[in-house]
C-alpha positions as CSV (number, residue, x, y, z in Angstrom):
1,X,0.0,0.0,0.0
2,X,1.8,3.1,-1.4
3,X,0.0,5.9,0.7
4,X,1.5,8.8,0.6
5,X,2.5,9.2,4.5
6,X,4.2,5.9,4.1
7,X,6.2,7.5,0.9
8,X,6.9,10.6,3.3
9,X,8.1,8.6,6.0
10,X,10.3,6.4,3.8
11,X,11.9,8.9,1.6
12,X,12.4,11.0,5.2
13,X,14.5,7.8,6.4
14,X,16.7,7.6,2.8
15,X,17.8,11.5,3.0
16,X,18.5,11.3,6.9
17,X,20.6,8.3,6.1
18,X,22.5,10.4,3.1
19,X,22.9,13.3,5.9
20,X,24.4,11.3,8.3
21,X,26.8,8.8,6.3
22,X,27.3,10.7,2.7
23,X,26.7,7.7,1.4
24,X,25.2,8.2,-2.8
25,X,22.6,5.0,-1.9
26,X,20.8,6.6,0.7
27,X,20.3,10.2,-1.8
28,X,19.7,7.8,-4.7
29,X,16.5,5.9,-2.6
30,X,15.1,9.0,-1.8
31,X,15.0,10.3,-4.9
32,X,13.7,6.9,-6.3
33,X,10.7,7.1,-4.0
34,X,10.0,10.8,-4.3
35,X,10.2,10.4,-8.1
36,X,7.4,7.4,-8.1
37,X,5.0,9.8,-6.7
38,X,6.1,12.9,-9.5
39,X,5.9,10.5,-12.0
40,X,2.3,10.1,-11.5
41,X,1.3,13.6,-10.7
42,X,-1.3,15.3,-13.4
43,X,0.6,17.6,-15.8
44,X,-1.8,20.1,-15.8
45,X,-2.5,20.5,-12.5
46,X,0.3,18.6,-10.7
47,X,-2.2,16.9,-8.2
48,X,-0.9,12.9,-7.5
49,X,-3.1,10.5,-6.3
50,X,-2.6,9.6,-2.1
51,X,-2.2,5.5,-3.2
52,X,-1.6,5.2,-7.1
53,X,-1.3,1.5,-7.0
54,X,-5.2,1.5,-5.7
55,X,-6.5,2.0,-9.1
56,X,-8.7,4.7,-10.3
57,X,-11.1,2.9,-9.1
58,X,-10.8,3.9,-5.2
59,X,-10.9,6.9,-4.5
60,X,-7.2,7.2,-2.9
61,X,-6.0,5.9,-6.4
62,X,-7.6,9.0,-7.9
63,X,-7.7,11.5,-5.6
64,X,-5.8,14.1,-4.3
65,X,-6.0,14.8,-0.1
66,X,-4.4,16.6,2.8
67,X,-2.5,13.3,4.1
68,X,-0.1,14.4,0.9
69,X,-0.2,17.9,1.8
70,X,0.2,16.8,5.6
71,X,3.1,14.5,5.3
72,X,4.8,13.6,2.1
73,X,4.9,17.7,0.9
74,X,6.6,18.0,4.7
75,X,9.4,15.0,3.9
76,X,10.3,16.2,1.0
77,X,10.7,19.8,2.7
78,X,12.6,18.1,5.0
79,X,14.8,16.1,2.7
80,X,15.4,18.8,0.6
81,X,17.6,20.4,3.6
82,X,18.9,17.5,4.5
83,X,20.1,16.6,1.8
84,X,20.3,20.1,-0.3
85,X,19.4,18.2,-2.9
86,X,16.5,21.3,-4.8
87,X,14.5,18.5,-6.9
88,X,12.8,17.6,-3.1
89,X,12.0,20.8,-2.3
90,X,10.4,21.5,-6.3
91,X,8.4,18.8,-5.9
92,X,6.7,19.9,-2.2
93,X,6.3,23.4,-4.0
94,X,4.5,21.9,-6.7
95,X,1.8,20.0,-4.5
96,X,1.5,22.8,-2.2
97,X,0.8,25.4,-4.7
98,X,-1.7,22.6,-6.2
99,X,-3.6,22.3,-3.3
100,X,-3.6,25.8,-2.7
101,X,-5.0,26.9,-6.1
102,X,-7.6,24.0,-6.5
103,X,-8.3,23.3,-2.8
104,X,-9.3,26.3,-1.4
105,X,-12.7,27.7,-1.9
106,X,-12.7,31.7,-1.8
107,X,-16.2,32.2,-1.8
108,X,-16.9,29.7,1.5
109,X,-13.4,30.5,2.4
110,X,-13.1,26.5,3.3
111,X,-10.8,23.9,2.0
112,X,-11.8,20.9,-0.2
113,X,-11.5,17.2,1.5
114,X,-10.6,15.6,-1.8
115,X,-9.8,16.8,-5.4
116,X,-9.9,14.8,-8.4
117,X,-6.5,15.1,-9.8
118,X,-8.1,17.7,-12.7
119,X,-8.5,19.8,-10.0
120,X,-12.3,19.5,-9.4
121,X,-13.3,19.1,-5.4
122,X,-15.2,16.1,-4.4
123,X,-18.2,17.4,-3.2
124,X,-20.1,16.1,-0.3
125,X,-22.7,14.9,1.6
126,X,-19.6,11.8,2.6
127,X,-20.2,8.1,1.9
128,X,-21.8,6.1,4.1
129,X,-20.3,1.8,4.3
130,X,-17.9,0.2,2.8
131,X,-14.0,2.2,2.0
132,X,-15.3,4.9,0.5
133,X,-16.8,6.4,3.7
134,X,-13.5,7.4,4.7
135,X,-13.0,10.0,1.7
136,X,-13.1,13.5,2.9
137,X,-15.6,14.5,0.7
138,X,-16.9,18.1,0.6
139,X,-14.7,20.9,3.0
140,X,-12.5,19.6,5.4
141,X,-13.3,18.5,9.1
142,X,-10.9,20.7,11.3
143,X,-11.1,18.3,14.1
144,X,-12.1,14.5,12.5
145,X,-11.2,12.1,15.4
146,X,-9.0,9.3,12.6
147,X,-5.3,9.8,13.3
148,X,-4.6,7.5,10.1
149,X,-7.2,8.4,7.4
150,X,-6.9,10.8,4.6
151,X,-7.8,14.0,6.4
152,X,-4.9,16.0,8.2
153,X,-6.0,19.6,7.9
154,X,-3.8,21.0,10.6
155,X,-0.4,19.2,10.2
156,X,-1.4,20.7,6.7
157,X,-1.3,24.0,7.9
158,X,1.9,23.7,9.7
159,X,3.4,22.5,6.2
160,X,2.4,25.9,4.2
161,X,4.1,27.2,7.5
162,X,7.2,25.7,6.8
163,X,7.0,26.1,3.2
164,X,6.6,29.6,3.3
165,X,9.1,30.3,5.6
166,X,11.8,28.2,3.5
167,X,10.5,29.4,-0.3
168,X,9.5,33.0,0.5
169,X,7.0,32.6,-2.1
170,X,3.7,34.4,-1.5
171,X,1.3,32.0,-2.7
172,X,2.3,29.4,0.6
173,X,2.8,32.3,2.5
174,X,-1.3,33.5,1.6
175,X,-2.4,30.0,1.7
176,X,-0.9,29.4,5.2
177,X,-2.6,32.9,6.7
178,X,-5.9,31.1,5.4
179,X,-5.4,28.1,7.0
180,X,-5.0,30.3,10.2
181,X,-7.9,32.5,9.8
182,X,-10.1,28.8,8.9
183,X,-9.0,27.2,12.1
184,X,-9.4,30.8,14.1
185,X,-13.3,30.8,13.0
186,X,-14.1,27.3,13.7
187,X,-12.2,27.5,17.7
188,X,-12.9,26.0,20.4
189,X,-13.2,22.5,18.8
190,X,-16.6,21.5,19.5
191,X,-18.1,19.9,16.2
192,X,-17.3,17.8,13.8
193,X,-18.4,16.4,10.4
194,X,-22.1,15.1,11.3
195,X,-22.5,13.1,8.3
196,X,-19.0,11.4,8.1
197,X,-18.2,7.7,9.6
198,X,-17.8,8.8,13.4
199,X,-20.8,10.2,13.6
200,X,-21.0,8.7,17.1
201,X,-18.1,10.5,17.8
202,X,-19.4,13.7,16.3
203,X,-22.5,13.7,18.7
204,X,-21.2,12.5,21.8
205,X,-17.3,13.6,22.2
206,X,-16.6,16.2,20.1
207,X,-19.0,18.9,21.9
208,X,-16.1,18.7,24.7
209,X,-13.0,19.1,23.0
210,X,-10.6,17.5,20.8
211,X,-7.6,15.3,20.8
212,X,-4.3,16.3,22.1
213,X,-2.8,16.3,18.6
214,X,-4.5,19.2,17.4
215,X,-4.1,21.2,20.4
216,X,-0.6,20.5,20.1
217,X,-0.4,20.8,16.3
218,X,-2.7,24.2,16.4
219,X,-0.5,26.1,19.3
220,X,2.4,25.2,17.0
221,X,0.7,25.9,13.5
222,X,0.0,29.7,14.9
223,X,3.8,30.2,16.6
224,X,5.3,29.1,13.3
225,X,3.2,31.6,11.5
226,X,3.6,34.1,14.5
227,X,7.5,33.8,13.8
228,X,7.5,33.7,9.7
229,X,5.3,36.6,9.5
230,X,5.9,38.6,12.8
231,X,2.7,39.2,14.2
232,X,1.9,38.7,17.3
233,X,-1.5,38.1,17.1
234,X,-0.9,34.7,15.8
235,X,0.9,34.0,19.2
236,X,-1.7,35.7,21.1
237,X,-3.7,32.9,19.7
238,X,-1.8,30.0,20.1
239,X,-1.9,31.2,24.1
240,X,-5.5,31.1,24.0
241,X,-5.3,27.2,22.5
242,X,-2.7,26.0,25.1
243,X,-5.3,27.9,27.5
244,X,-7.9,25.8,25.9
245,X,-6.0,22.4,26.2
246,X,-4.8,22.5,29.6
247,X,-8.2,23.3,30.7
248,X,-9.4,20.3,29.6
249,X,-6.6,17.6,29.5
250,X,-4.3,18.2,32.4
251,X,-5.8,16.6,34.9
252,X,-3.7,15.2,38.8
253,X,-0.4,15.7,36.9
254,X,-1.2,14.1,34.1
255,X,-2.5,15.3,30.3
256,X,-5.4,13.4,29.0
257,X,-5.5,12.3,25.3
258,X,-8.8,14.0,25.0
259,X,-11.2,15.3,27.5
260,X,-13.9,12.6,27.5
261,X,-11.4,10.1,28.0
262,X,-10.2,9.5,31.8
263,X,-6.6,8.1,30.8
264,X,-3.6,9.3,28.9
265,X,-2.7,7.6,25.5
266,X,0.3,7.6,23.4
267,X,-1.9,7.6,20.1
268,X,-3.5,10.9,21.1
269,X,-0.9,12.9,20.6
270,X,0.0,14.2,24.3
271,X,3.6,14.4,23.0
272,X,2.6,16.8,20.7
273,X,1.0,18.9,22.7
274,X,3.7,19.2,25.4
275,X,6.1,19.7,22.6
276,X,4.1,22.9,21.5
277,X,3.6,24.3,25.6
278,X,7.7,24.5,25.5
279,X,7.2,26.5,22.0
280,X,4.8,28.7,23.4
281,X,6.7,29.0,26.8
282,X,10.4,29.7,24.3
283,X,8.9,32.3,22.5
284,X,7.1,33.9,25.7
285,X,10.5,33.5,27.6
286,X,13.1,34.2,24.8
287,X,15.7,34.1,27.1
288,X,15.1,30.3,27.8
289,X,17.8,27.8,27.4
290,X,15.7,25.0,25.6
291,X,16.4,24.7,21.9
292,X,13.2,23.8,20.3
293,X,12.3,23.9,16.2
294,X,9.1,25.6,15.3
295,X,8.7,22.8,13.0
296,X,6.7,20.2,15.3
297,X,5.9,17.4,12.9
């Protein structure tokens, strides 16, 4: 199963092997596993397909989502500083400016779920049974419970952050302020998609709060931008969601993986989020010794 997270994490592995030893293998196997997914992007629009050997049949083998955007466009960032090798960093570019020009309704001012790789969004109301419930069809759920599905909105967000901040270009740079103002409208985090899968979900947890992960993932989305852009109001915000998180998860010492659940777990994120408090408290406390990145992926 070629997903495109599994690509990311892969290709990731290859150029920190390269950085590390300087060995040509580890740059060549990189490059062999970013270049499947280039090779079969549309040349029009340069949307790929999240698993092309699915078939065009499912809708991962045809579609484009924000796992790519999430994860793979954020390895190759990555690999293209590890390894300096340009090529990784052309082809995030390329996806990201994609997504940004087909994926982003102006008039709702909301992001497409899904686009078909000529660029038209998949429009809702979501499948119900069988695999193709779990397409994000129509805009995007913000705060969808599935930490390995096809719908990573935030960690998307935090990619245009990165991508911006290395490129300089102004079309990331736009297309991450509107994932900030997107996420700023629909705070606190108390809905979710009512026709999707987890509906149960929707109508019984999601009314109190969300996972860790995108508390974690949000408060370092907004101090990424805060830092690229230098406004504070972005980290004015990301105060307000660590506000918001340890009101609900910290609880006798210990942070809760999400607020209707009276236990931590690792697959909840918690790491994330107290990854992104020491953010928030570096760039309150500048003078602090900890060395932290304000890429938290």
């Amino acid at each position: 199963c070629d997903f495109a997270m599994s690509g990311g994490e892969i290709l990731y592995a290859f150029a920190f092997l390269y950085h590390k030893t300087k060995e040509p293998l580890w740059l060549t196997r990189a490059r062999l596993v970013a270049d499947y997914y280039w090779n079969k992007r549309n040349p029009t629009t340069q949307l790929i397909p999240d698993r092309p050997n699915a078939g065009e049949e499912r809708f991962d083998g045809s579609h484009f989502d924000t796992a790519i955007t999430a994860f793979l466009c954020h390895r190759l960032l990555v690999a293209g500083q590890l390894t300096g090798d340009p090529e990784f960093t052309r082809q995030a570019v390329a996806y990201l400016k994609a997504y940004a020009t087909y994926g982003y309704d102006e008039q709702r001012g909301r992001f497409w779920g899904s686009l078909r790789l000529d660029g038209t969004p998949e429009p809702g109301p979501r499948a119900r049974g069988e695999y193709a419930q779990y397409e994000p069809r129509g805009y995007v759920d913000l705060w969808q419970p599935y930490a390995a599905g096809y719908e990573h909105p935030i960690a998307t967000a935090q990619t245009y952050a990165l991508a911006a901040e290395l490129s300089q270009d102004d079309l990331l740079l736009s297309t991450a302020r509107r994932w900030a103002d997107v996420i700023h409208r629909d705070f606190p985090p108390a809905r979710c998609e009512p026709e999707a899968w987890y509906k149960e979900y929707s109508v019984s947890w999601a009314p109190h709060g969300t996972y860790a992960e995108h508390y974690g993932r949000t408060i370092s989305f907004f101090l990424h931008l805060a830092a690229v852009t230098g406004q504070k109001q972005y980290q004015q915000f990301a105060r307000e969601v660590a506000q918001e998180a340890v009101s609900k998860l910290y609880y006798r010492g210990l942070f809760r993986g999400h607020p209707c659940k009276p236990y931590y777990e690792a697959m909840d994120g918690v790491g994330y989020l107290l990854y992104a408090l020491l953010q928030l408290d570096q760039a309150l406390n500048p003078s602090s010794e900890v060395v932290l990145s304000r890429d938290n992926m």
